[in-house]
Backbone as CSV, one residue per row, in Angstrom:
resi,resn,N_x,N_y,N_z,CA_x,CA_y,CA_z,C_x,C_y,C_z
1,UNK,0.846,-1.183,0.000,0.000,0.000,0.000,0.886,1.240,0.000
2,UNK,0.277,2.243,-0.514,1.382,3.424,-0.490,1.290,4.318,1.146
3,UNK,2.795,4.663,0.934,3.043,5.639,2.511,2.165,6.286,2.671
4,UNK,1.303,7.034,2.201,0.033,8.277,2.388,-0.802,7.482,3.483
5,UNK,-0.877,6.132,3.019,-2.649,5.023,3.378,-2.582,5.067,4.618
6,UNK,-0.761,4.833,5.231,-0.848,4.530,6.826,-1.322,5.562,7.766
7,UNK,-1.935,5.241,8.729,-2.373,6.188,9.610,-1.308,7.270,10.427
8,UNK,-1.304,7.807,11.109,-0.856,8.687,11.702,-0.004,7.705,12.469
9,UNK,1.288,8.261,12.877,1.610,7.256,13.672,2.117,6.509,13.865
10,UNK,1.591,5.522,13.086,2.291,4.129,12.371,2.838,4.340,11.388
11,UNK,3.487,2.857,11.463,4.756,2.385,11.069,4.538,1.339,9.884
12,UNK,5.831,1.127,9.147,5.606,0.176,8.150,7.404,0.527,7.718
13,UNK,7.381,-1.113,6.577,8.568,-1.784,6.388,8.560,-0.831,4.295
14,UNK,9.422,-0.401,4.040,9.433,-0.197,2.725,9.420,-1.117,1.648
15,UNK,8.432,-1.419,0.644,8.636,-2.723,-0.111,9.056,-2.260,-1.626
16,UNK,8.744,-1.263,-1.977,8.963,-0.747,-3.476,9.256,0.912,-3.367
17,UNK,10.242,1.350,-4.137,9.895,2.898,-4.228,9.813,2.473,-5.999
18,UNK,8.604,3.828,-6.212,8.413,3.500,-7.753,8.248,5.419,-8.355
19,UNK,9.257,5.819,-7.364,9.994,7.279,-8.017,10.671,7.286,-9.069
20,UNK,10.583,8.199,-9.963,11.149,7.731,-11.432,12.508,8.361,-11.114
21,UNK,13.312,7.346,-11.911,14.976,7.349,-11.231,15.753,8.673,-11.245
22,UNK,15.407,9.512,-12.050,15.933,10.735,-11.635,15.525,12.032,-10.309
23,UNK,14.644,11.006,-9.826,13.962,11.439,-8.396,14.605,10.225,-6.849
24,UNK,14.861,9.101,-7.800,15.213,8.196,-6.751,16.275,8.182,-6.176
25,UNK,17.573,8.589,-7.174,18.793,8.482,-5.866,18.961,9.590,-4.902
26,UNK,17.844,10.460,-4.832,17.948,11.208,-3.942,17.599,10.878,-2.328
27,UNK,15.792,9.620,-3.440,15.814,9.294,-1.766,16.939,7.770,-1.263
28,UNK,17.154,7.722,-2.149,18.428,6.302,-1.677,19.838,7.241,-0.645
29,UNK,19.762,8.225,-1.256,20.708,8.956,-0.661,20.617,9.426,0.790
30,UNK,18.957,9.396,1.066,18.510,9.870,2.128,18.645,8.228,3.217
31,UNK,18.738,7.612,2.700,18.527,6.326,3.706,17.091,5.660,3.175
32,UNK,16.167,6.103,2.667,14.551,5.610,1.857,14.998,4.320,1.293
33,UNK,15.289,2.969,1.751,15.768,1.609,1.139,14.258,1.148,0.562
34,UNK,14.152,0.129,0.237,13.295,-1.345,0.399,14.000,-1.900,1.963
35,UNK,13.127,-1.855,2.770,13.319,-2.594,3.645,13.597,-2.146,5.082
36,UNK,13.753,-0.335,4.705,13.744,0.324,5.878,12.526,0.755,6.447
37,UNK,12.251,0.687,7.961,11.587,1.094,8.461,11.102,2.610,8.658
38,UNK,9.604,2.793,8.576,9.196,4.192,8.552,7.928,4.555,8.946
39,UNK,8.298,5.534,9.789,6.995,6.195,10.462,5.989,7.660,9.890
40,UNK,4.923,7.577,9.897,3.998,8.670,9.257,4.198,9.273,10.398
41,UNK,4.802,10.543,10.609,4.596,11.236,11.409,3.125,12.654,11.355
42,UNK,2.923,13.369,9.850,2.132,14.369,9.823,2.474,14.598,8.462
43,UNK,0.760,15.204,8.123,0.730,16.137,6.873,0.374,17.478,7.131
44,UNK,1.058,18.284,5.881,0.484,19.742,6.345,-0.623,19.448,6.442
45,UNK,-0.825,20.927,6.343,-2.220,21.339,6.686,-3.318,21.139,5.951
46,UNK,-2.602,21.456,4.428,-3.304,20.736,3.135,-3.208,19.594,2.247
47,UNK,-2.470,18.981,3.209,-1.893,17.462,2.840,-0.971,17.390,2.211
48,UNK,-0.254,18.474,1.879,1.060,18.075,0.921,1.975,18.926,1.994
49,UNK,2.958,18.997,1.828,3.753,17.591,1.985,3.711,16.672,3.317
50,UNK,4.223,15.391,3.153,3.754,15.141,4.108,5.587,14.505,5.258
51,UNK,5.476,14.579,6.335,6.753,13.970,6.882,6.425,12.608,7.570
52,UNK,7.813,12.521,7.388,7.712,10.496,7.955,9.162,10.632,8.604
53,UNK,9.533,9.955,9.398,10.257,9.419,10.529,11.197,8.166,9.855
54,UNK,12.637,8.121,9.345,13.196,7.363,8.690,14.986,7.344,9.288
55,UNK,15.325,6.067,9.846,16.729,5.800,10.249,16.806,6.959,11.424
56,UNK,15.323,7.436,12.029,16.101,8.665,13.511,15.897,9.593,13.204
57,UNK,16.011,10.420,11.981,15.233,11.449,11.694,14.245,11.911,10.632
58,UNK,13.509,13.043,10.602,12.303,13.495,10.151,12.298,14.199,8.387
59,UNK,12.044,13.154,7.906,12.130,13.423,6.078,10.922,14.227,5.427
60,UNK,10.967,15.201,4.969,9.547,15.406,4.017,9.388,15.318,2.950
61,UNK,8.096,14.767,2.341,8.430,14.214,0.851,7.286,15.279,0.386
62,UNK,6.766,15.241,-0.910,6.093,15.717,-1.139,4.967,14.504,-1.660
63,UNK,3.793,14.833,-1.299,2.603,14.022,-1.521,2.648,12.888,-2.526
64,UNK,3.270,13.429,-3.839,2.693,12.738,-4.901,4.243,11.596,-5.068
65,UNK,5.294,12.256,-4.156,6.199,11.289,-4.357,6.005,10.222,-3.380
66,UNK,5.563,10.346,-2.043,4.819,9.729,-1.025,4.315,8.266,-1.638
67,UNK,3.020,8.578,-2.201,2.353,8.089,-2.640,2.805,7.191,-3.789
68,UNK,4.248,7.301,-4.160,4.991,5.963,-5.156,5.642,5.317,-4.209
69,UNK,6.066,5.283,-2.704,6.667,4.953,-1.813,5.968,3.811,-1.602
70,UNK,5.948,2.323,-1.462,4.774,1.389,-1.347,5.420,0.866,-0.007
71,UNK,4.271,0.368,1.066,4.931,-0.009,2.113,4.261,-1.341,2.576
72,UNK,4.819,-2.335,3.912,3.965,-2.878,4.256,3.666,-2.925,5.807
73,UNK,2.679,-2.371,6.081,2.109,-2.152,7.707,2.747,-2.692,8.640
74,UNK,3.289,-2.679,9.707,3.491,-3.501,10.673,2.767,-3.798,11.863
């Protein structure tokens, strides 16, 4: 399911990023694996962008890249 779906809060395991590659080694760069753990912390106010909780500290993505991030619940 994509990062947006999870609730507030929770957590989930990364299973796919499906950022088109000239967007992706940025988040590879950031620590964003397959397989790393990550927390929904908050969306603005108008839902974009939104931050998540990754390797200890606080990442913000923007919505629509979010939403290619596929995860699985824990």
């Amino acid at each position: 399911q994509p990062l947006t779906s999870l609730a507030l809060g929770s957590a989930g395991t990364v299973t796919a990023i499906q950022v088109p590659p000239e967007d992706r080694a940025r988040l590879l760069e950031m620590g964003l694996l397959v397989g790393t753990r990550v927390e929904l912390v908050r969306f603005a106010p108008l839902g974009d962008p939104v931050e998540i909780k990754v390797r200890g500290y606080n990442l913000t993505l923007r919505k629509h890249e979010a939403d290619l991030i596929l995860v699985q619940p824990k």
